[in-house]
ZAMARGU-4260 file (C-alpha; in steps of 0.2 Angstrom, whole numbers, plus 5000, padded with zeros to 4 digits):
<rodrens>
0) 5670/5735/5349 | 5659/5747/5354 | 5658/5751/5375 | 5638/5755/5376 | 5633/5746/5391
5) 5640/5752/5408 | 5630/5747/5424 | 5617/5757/5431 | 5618/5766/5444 | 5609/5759/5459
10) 5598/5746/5463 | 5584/5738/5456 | 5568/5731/5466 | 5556/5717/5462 | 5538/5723/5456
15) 5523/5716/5458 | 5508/5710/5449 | 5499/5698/5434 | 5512/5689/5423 | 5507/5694/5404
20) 5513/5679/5394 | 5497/5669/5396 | 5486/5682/5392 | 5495/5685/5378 | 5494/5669/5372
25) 5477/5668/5374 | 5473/5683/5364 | 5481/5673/5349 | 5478/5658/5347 | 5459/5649/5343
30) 5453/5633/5349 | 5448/5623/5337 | 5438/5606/5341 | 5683/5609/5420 | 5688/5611/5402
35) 5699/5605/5387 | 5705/5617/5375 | 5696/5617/5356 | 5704/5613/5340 | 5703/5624/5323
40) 5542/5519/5325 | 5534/5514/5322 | 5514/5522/5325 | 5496/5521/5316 | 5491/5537/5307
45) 5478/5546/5316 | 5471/5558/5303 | 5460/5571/5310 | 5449/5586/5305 | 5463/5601/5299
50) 5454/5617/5303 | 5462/5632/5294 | 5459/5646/5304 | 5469/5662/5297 | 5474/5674/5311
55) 5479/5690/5301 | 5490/5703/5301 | 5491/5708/5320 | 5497/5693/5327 | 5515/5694/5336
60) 5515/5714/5333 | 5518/5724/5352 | 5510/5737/5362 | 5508/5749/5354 | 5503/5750/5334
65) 5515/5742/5320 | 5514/5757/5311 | 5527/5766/5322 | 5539/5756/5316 | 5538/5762/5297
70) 5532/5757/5282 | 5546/5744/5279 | 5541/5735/5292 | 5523/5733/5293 | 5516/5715/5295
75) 5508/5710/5279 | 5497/5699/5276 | 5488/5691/5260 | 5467/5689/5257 | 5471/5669/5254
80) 5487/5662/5261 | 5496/5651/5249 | 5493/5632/5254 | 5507/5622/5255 | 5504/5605/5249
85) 5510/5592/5261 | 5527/5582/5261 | 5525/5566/5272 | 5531/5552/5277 | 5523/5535/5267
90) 5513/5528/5281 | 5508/5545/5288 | 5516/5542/5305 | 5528/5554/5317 | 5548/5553/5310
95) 5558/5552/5327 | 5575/5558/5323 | 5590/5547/5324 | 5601/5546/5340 | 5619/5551/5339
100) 5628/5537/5346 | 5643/5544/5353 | 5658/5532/5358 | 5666/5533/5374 | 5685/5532/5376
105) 5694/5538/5392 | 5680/5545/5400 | 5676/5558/5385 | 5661/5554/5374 | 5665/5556/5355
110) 5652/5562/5342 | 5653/5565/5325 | 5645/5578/5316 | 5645/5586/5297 | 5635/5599/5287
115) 5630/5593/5271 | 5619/5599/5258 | 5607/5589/5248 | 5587/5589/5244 | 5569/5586/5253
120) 5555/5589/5247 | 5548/5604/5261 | 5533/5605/5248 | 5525/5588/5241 | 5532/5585/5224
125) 5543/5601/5225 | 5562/5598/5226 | 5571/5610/5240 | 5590/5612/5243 | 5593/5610/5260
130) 5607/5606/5273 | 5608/5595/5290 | 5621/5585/5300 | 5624/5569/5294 | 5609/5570/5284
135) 5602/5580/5271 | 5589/5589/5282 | 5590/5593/5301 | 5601/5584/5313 | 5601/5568/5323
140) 5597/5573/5343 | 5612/5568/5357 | 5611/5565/5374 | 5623/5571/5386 | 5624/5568/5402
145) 5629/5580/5418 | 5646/5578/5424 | 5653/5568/5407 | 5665/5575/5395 | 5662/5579/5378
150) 5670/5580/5363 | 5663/5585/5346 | 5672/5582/5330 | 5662/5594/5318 | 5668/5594/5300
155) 5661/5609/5287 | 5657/5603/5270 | 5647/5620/5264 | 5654/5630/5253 | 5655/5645/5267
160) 5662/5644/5283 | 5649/5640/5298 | 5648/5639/5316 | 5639/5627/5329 | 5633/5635/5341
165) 5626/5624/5358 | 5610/5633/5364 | 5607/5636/5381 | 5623/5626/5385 | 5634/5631/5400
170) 5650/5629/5392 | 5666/5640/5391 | 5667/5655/5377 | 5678/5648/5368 | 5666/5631/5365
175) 5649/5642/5364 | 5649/5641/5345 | 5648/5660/5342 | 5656/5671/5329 | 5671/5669/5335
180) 5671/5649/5333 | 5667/5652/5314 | 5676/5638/5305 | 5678/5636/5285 | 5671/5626/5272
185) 5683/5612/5273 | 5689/5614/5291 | 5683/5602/5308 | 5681/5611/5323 | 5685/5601/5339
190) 5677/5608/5353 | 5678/5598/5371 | 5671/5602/5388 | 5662/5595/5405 | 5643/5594/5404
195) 5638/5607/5418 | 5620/5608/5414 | 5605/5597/5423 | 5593/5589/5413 | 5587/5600/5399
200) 5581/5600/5382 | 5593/5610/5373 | 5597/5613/5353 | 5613/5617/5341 | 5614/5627/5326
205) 5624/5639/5315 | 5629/5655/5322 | 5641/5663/5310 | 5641/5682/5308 | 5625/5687/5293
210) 5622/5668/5287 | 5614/5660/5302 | 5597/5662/5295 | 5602/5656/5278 | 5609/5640/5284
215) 5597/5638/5299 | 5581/5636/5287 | 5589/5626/5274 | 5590/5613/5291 | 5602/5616/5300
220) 5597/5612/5318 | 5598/5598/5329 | 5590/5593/5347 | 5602/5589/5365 | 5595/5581/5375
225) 5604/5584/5394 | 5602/5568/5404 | 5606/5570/5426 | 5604/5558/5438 | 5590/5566/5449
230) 5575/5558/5456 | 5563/5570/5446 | 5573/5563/5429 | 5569/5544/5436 | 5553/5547/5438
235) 5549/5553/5422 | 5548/5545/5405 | 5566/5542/5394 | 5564/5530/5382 | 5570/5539/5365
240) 5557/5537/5352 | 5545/5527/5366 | 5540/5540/5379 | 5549/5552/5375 | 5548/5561/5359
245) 5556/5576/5352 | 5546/5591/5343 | 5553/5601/5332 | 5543/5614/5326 | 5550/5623/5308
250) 5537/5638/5299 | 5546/5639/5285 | 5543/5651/5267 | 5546/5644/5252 | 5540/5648/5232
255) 5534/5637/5221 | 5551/5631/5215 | 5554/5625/5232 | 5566/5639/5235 | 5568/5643/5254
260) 5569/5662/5259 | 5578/5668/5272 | 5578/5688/5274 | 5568/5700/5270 | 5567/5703/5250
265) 5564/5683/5250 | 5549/5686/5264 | 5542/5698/5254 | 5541/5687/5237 | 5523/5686/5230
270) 5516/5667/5229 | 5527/5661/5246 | 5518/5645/5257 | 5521/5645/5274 | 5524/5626/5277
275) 5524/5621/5294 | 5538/5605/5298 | 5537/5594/5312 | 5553/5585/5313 | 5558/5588/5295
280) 5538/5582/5288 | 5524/5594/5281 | 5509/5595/5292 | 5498/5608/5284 | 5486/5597/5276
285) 5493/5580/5285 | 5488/5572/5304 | 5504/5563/5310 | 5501/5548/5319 | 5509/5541/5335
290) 5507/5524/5343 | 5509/5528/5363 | 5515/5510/5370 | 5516/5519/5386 | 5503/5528/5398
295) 5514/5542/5403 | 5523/5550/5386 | 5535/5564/5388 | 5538/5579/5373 | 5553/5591/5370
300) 5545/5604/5360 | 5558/5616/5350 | 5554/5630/5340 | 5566/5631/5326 | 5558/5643/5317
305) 5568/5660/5311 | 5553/5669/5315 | 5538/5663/5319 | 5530/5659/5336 | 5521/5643/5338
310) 5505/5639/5353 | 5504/5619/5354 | 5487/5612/5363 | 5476/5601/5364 | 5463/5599/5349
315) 5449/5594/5363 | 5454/5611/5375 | 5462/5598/5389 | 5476/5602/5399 | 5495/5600/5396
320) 5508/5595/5411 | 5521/5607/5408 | 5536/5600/5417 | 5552/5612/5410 | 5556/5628/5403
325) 5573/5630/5393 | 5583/5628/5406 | 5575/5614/5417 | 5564/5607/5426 | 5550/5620/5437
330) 5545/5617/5454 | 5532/5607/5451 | 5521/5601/5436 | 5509/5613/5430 | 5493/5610/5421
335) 5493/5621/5407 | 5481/5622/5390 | 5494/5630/5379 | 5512/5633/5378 | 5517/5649/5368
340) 5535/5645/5361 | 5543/5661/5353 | 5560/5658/5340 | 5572/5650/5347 | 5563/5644/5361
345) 5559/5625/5373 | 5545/5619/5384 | 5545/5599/5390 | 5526/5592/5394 | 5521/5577/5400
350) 5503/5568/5397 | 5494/5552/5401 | 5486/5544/5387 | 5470/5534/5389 | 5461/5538/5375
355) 5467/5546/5359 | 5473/5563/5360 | 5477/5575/5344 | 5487/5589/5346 | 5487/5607/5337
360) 5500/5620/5334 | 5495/5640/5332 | 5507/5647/5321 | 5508/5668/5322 | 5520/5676/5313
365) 5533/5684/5323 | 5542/5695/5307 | 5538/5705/5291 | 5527/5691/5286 | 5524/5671/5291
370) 5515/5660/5292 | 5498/5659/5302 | 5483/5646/5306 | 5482/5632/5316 | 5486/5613/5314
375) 5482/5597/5319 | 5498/5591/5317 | 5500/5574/5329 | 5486/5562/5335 | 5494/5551/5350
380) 5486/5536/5351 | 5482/5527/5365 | 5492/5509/5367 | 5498/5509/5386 | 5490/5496/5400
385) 5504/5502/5412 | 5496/5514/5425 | 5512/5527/5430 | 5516/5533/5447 | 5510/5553/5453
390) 5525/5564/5447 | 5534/5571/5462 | 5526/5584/5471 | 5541/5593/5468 | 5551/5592/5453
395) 5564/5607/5455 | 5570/5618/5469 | 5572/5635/5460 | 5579/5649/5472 | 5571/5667/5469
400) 5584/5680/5466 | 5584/5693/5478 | 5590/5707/5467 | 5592/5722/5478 | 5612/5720/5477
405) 5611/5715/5460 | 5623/5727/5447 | 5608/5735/5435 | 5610/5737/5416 | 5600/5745/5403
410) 5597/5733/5386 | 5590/5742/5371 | 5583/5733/5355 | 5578/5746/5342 | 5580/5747/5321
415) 5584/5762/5309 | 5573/5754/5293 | 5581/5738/5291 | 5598/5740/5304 | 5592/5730/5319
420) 5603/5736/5335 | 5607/5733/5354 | 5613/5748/5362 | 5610/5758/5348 | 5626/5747/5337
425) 5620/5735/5323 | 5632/5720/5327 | 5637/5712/5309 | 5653/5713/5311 | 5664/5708/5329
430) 5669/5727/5328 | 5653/5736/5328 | 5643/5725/5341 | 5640/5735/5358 | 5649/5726/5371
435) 5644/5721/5390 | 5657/5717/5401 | 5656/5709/5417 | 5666/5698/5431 | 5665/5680/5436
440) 5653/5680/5451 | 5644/5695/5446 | 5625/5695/5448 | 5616/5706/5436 | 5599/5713/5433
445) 5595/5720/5415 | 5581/5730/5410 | 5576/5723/5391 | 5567/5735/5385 | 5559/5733/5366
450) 5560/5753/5357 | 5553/5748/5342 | 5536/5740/5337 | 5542/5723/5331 | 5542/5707/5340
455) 5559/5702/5346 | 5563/5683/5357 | 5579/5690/5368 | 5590/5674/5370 | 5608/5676/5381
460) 5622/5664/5382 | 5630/5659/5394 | 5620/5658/5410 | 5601/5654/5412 | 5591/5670/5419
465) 5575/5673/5430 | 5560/5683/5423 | 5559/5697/5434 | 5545/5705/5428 | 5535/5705/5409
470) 5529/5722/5404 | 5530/5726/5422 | 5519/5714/5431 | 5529/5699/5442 | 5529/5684/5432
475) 5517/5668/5438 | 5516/5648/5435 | 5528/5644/5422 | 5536/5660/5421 | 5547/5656/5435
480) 5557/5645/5430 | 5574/5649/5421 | 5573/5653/5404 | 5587/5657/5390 | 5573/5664/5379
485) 5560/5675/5381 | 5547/5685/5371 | 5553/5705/5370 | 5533/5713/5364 | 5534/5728/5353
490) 5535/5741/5363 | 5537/5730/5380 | 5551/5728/5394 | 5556/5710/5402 | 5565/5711/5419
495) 5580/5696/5422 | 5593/5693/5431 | 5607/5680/5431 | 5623/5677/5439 | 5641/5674/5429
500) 5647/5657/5435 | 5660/5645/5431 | 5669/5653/5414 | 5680/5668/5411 | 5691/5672/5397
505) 5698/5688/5390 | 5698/5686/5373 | 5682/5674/5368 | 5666/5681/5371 | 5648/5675/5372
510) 5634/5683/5365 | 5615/5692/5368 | 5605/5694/5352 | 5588/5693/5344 | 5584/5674/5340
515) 5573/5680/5326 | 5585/5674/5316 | 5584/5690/5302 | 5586/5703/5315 | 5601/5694/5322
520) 5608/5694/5306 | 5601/5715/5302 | 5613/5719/5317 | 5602/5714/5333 | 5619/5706/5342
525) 5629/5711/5355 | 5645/5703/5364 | 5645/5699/5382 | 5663/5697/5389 | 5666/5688/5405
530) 5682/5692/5412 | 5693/5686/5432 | 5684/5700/5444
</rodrens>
């Protein structure tokens, strides 16, 4: 393990100014139209006008010109992207995925998850090999609920060993999911621990040291939903499937065989589509359909993709009500007309359907290559006579840190060719990471700041942070709430601060990484040990 990151010296203050992220997205995108140890719908399909608009080769690239960052990794991009022909469900409407029933037995709640491989067709006609849990492609969502115990029984029926990793989840070290958890083909992992999150949408996949983007876009990921017993959460919709509906957003690449690539020879393949999945289904050339029986209707929007950052709005330029970032719920709704997700990242939204509404997802690419263009991928179609109450003024009370006292580190992302690194170590192996150690009850500021020219979504385990400042301007509107991901621009610097609660242990460690998901696996990982002050 390699020692790179001792505190700074000194304090840090607070800047002032714009927040960046909405600018940014605007610039984009076009409109169109305590613990237990662990053991080794139905709609009407709403088809609507698919404009195709190709954003080239810039999009997702930093500050300052790609081109600093070599020859190897310049953004490429292709006179006619490939069209990827779409897989669909029969009747064209919105596939909700299944809900994990757990089963409750001395106060724990039980689910039962296994990897498996089997086949879908990412590409109409075009047999892929894929994985999921308990399925062939994707997972089925749980719920959770604050305060509850849970117990996973996670068997691995790969062929290499795996890990599930909780995103977002407060839970101890040793349950996180990370390398260290890696379990083999053959072998059930049996992680248990108390629910200590609020409500939150959060998501699981692999994490295993130089295969999590291999096993992640053959479907390997799964929605949590965290369920709390707040007044914001009764107020707002939670009917699974009725009102409220999970997203998940895949950008895949795949080749006319239907073979799914993964790192950066398969990226850079001649004759790749770009399919973009929404819940498993093919949306480039399809409108999904859902039948709202509800006014109000709530979405979880995940980006799954290894790479790619997805911009949902509105096809007609109206608002969204943004309720949460990852890690919860804001201080109050906020009226939004996109919401830029990089890798890895959640965003909840809220709207009141009285007349037919489609929504569209801008795809940039975020890597070598990707997909781009922008998608009507879900008309919503109006079907409620129930007229919903105001949301509460107030959905969150979310307490700005005052950082002055706060212990000050220095994070570097930077790559030699293709060797992505932290701190100047390429993590693929538990040795060679650069490692951060702190104390329970230590409150932290870290400077992020991106060396290179390529797009990087900086996610940390553990504990949710604050946005201090984005490229040095104070973050506004949704940017203050607490995040576990956030967009690193080439040549950019993000501000956060968090505070190590709850878990300590001297031998499990959580990590800080990249969640592209091939630069994580290029070495872009670092281990974060919490150990008793």
């Amino acid at each position: 393990m390699t020692h790179t990151t001792e505190p700074d010296e000194g304090t840090h203050t607070r800047e002032d100014g714009r927040g960046v992220d909405a600018e940014h997205t605007k610039a984009e995108h076009t409109k169109a139209g305590h613990t237990k140890a662990a053991h080794t719908k139905k709609g009407r399909h709403g088809k609507g006008l698919h404009r195709r608009k190709f954003l080239g080769g810039m999009a997702g690239v930093g500050l300052a010109a790609v081109g600093a960052a070599g020859a190897t990794f310049s953004l490429l991009t292709e006179g006619t992207r490939n069209k990827a022909a779409a897989a669909t469900t029969a009747d064209g409407t919105l596939v909700i995925p299944d809900l994990l029933e757990g089963t409750t037995s001395d106060g724990t709640t039980n689910f039962t998850l296994a990897t498996q491989t089997g086949t879908t067709n990412v590409l109409s006609g075009v047999s892929s090999t894929t994985s999921g849990y308990n399925q062939s492609f994707l997972g089925p969502t749980m719920k959770w609920t604050k305060g509850d115990t849970v117990a996973l029984n996670i068997t691995n029926n790969l062929t290499e060993e795996t890990t599930v990793h909780f995103h977002g989840a407060h839970v101890p070290p040793k349950m996180d999911g990370g390398p260290q958890n890696a379990f083999a083909a053959g072998a059930t992992w049996e992680p248990t621990f108390e629910v200590m999150d609020e409500a939150k949408t959060l998501w699981y996949h692999p994490h295993a040291l130089g295969t999590t983007a291999k096993q992640a876009v053959h479907g390997l990921a799964g929605m949590i939903i965290v369920e709390d017993d707040s007044d914001t959460s009764a107020a707002l919709p939670s009917d699974y499937g009725v009102d409220d509906i999970p997203l998940i957003f895949q950008c895949l690449a795949v080749d006319s065989a239907g073979d799914i690539k993964y790192d950066q020879s398969g990226y850079l393949t001649s004759g790749l589509s770009f399919p973009v999945l929404v819940n498993g289904t093919n949306v480039d050339d399809t409108t999904l359909g859902f039948s709202a029986t509800k006014t109000r209707n709530r979405f979880r929007a995940l980006n799954a993709s290894p790479a790619d950052i997805i911009t949902i709005q509105r096809s007609d330029g109206g608002t969204l009500t943004q309720i949460a970032t990852e890690q919860g719920y804001l201080t109050e709704a906020a009226e939004v007309t996109s919401i830029r997700l990089v890798a890895g990242s959640r965003a909840e939204f809220v709207m009141d359907v009285t007349a037919d509404v489609t929504l569209q997802v801008v795809i940039t690419t975020g890597w070598i290559r990707g997909g781009s263009g922008t998608f009507d991928f879900l008309t919503v179609s109006a079907g409620g006579t129930d007229t919903p109450d105001d949301l509460p003024s107030t959905l969150n009370t979310i307490d700005r840190y005052d950082t002055s006292d706060f212990t000050a580190r220095t994070i570097t992302l930077s790559n030699t060719g293709a060797t992505m690194k932290i701190n100047g170590s390429a993590g693929t192996t538990m040795a060679s990471m650069a490692m951060i150690s702190t104390t329970l009850g230590a409150k932290e500021i870290w400077t992020i700041t991106n060396a290179s020219q390529l797009e990087h979504s900086f996610h940390l385990h553990d504990v949710p942070y604050q946005l201090i400042s984005i490229n040095g301007e104070a973050p506004t509107g949704v940017d203050l709430g607490w995040r576990d991901t956030y967009e690193v621009v080439g040549g950019g610097t993000i501000v956060i601060a968090m505070e190590f609660t709850d878990f300590a242990d001297d031998t499990y460690m959580y990590m800080l990484h990249c969640h592209l998901l091939q630069h994580e696996d290029e070495g872009m990982m670092a281990s974060l040990m919490v150990t008793e002050s």
